[in-house]
C-alpha positions as CSV (number, residue, x, y, z in Angstrom):
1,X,-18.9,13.2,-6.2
2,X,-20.8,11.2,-3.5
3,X,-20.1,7.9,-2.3
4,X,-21.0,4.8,-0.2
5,X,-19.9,1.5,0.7
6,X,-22.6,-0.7,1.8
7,X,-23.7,-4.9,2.0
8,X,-26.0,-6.5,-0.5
9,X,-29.1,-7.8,0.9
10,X,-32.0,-8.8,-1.3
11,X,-34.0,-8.7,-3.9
12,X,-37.5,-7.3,-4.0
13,X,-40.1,-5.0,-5.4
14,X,-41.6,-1.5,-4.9
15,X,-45.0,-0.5,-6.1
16,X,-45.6,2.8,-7.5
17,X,-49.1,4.9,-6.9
18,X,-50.2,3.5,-10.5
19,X,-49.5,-0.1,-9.4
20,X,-46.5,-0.4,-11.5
21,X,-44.1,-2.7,-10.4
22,X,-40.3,-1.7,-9.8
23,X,-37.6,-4.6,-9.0
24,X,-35.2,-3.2,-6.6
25,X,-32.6,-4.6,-4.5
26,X,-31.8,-3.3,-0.7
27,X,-28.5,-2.0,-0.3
28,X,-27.9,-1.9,4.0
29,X,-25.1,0.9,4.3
30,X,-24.3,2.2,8.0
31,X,-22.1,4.9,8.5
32,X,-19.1,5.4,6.7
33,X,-15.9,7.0,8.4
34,X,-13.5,8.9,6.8
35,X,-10.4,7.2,7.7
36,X,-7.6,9.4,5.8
37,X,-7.6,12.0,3.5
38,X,-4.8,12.1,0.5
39,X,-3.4,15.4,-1.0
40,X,-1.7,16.0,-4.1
41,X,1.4,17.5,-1.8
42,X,1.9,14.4,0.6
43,X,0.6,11.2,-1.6
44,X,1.2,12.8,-5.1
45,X,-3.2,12.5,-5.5
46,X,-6.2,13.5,-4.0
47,X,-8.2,10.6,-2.8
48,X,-10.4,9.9,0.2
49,X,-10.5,6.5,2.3
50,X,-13.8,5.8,3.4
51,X,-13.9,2.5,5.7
52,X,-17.1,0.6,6.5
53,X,-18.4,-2.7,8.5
54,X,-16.7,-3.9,12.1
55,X,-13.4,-5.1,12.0
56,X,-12.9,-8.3,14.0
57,X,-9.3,-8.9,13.0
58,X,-7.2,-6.2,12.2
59,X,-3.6,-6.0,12.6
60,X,-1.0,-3.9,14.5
61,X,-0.9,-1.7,11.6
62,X,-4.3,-1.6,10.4
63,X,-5.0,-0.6,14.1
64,X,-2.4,2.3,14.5
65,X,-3.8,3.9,11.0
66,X,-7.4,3.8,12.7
67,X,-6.0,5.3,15.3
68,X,-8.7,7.4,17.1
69,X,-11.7,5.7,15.3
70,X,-13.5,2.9,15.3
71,X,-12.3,-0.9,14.0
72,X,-13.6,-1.1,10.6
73,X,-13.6,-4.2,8.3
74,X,-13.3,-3.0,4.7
75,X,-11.4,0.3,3.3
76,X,-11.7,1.6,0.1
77,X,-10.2,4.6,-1.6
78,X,-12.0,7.2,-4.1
79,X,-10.8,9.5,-6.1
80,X,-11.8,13.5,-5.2
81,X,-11.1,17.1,-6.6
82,X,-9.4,19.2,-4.4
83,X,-12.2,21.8,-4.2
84,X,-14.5,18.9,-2.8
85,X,-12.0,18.6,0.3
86,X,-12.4,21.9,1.7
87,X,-15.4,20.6,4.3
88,X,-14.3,16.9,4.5
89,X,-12.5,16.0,8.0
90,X,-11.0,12.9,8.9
91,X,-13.9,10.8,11.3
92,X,-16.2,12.2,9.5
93,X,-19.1,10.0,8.6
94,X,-21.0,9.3,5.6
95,X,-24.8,8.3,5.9
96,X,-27.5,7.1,3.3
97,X,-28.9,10.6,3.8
98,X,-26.2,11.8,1.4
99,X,-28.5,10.3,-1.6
100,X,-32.2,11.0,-2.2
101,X,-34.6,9.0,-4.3
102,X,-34.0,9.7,-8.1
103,X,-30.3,10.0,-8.1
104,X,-28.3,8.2,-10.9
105,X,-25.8,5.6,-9.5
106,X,-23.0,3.2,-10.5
107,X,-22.8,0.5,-8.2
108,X,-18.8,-2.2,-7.7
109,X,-19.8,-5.7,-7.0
110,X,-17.7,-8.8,-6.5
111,X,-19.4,-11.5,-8.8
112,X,-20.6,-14.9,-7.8
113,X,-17.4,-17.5,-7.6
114,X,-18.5,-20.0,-9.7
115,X,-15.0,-22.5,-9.9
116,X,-14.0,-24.3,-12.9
117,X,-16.5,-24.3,-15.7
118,X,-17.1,-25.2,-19.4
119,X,-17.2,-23.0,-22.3
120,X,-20.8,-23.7,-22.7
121,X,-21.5,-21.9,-19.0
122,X,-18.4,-19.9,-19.1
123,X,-18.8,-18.3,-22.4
124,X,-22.1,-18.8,-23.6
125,X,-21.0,-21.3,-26.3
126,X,-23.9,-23.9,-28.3
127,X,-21.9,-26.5,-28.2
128,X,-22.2,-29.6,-31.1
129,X,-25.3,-31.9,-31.7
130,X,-26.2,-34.6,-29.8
131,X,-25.9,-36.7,-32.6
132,X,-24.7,-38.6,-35.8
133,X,-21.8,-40.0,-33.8
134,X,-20.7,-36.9,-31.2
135,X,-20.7,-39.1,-28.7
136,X,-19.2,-37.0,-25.5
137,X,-18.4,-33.9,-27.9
138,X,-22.0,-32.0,-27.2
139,X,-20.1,-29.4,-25.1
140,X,-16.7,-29.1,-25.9
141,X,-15.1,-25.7,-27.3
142,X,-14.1,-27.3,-31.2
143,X,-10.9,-25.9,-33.0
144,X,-8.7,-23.8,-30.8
145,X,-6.5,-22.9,-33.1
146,X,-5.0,-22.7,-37.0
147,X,-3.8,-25.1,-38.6
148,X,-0.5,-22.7,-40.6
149,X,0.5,-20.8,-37.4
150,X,0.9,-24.2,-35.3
151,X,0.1,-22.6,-31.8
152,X,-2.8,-21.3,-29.8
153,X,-3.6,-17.3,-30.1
154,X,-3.7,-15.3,-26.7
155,X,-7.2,-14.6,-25.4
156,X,-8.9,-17.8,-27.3
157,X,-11.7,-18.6,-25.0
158,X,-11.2,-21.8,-23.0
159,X,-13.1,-23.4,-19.9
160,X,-11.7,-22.1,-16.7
161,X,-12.2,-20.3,-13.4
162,X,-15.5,-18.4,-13.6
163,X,-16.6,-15.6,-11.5
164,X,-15.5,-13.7,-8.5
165,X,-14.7,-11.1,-10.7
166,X,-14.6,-7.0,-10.0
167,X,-18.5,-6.1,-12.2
168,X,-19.7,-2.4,-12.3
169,X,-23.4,-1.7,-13.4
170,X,-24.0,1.8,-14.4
171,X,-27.1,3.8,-15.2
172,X,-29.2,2.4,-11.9
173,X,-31.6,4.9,-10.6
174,X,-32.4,4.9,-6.5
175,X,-35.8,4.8,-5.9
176,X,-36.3,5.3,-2.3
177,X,-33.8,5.9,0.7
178,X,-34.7,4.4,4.2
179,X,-32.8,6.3,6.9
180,X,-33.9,4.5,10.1
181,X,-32.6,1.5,8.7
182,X,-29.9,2.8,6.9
183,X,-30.9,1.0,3.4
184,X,-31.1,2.1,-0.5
185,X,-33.4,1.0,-2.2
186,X,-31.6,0.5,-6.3
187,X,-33.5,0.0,-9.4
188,X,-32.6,-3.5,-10.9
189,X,-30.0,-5.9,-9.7
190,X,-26.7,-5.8,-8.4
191,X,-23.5,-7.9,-9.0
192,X,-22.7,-10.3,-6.2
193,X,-24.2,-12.5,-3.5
194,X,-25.9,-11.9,-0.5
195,X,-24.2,-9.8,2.2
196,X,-21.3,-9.2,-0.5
197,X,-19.9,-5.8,-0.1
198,X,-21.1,-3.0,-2.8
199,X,-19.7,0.5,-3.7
200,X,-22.5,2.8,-4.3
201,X,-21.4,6.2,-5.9
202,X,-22.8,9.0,-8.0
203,X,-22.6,12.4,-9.0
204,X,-23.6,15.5,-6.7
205,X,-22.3,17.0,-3.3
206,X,-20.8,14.7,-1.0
207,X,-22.4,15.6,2.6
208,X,-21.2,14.0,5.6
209,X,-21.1,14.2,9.5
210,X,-19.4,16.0,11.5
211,X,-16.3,13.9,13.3
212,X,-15.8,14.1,16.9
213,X,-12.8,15.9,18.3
214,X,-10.7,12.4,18.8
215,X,-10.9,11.0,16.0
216,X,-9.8,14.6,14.5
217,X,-6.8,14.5,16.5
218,X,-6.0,10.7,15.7
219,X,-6.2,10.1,20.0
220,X,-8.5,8.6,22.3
221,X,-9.6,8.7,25.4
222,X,-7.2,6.7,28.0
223,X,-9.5,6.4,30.7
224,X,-10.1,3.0,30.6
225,X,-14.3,2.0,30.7
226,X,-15.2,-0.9,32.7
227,X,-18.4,-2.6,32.0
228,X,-20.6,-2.8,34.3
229,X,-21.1,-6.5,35.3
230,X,-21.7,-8.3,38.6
231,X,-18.3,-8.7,40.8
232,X,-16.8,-5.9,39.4
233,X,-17.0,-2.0,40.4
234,X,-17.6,0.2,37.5
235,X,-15.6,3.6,37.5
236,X,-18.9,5.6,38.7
237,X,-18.9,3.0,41.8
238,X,-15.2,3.7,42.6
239,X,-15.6,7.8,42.1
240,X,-18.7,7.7,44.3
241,X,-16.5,6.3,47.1
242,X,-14.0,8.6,46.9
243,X,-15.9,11.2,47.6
244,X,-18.4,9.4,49.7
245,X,-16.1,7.2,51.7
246,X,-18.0,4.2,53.5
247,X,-18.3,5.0,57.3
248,X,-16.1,3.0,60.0
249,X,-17.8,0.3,61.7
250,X,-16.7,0.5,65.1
251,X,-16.6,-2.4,67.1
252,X,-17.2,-2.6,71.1
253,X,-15.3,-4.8,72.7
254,X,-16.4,-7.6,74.4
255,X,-17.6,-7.7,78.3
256,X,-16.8,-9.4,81.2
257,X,-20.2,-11.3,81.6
258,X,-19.7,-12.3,77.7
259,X,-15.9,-13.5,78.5
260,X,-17.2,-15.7,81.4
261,X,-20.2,-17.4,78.9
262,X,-17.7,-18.2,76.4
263,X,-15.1,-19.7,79.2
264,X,-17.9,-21.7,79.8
265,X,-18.6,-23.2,76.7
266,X,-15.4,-24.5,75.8
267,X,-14.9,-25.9,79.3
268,X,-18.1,-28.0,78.4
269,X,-16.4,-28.7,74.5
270,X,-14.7,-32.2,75.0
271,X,-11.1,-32.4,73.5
272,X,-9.8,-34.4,70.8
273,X,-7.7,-37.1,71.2
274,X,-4.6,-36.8,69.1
């Protein structure tokens, strides 16, 4: 199983040799990390946490598990066989190169929030006519319940909060995969709003690459980097003059002929009255 988390971007259309027309909407995923691998021994499953996005406001905790990687906003978990672990490393990254055009994918979205609605939006209801003596009863919902039981059955459909709901579309298709820009290109259209975050997944072998030895161990390098800005010394400028120390500037004393000048001059300086 392969997977990807990514952000919704658009809508738009591809155009095949034949000049048919394919609606598509662009998917930008960057790398993913893997930020902790679950075994059956330890967590009692076998799961992989992939993160995604920049994390602007993560807490102590949320920092100490990324401990060694980078600050990532969202984290998701997905469900693995244990043979599919065997080359998977935690830091390693997951790329839009994992899928190629013509792959079949199930795509997670978050749907539009919508608020409080009617049954006629909500649930697709006709509502009344508009007239012989309606009045204000075009859209409203009719009999909710029977008249022998004297009480309202569970799961009658009734105006309420609409949207913002977990929606999976299955069956998509991928029709082209842009890695330069890190996009996917999915037949049709996807639950959720603009820059709303998507899970992308599929069937095949998940390929991913290969972490860096930090984020393997879980530590990172202490040595702290200082940017490079006007005022301040990088660490380059402060190990170039250790080992090239600035030379002494050594100062001559003065002479007699300058000692006499500048007797002079102040004799000629007036003195302030207190």
């Amino acid at each position: 199983m392969k997977f990807i988390l990514g952000k919704k971007l658009e809508m738009s259309q591809i155009f095949k040799e034949d000049g048919t027309v394919i609606p598509v909407t662009a998917v930008v995923a960057t790398d993913n990390v893997i930020a902790q691998i679950k075994t059956k021994d330890k967590d009692g499953y076998i799961a992989v946490q992939v993160g995604y996005g920049v994390g602007k406001h993560n807490n102590k905790a949320k920092v100490g598990h990324l401990k060694g990687l980078d600050a990532v906003g969202s984290l998701k978990e997905f469900r693995m066989k244990e043979d599919e672990l065997s080359e998977v490393k935690r830091g390693d990254k997951i790329g839009v190169e994992a899928f190629s055009a013509g792959d079949g994918v199930d795509v997670i979205g978050f749907s539009k929030g919508k608020g409080f609605q009617g049954v006629v939006k909500r649930h697709g209801f006709h509502g009344q006519k508009a007239s012989h003596g309606h009045k204000d009863q075009e859209r409203m919902p009719g009999s909710i319940g029977a008249g022998g039981v004297q009480r309202v059955f569970r799961g009658v459909r009734m105006a309420g909060r609409m949207g913002g709901d977990q929606v999976t579309v299955k069956g998509l298709e991928i029709i082209s995969v842009d890695p330069e820009k890190n996009i996917l290109y999915i037949k049709g259209a996807l639950p959720g709003a603009r820059n709303g975050l998507v899970i992308v997944s599929g069937e095949g072998k998940l390929e991913v690459k290969p972490a860096s030895a930090e984020a393997i161990s879980g530590k990172k390098d202490s040595t702290p980097v200082i940017e490079a800005k006007e005022g301040i010394r990088t660490e380059e400028a402060v190990v170039e003059e250790v080992v090239n120390p600035i030379e002494e500037v050594k100062v001559e004393a003065p002479t007699e002929e300058v000692m006499a000048e500048e007797a002079v001059v102040a004799d000629e300086i007036p003195e302030k009255n207190n």
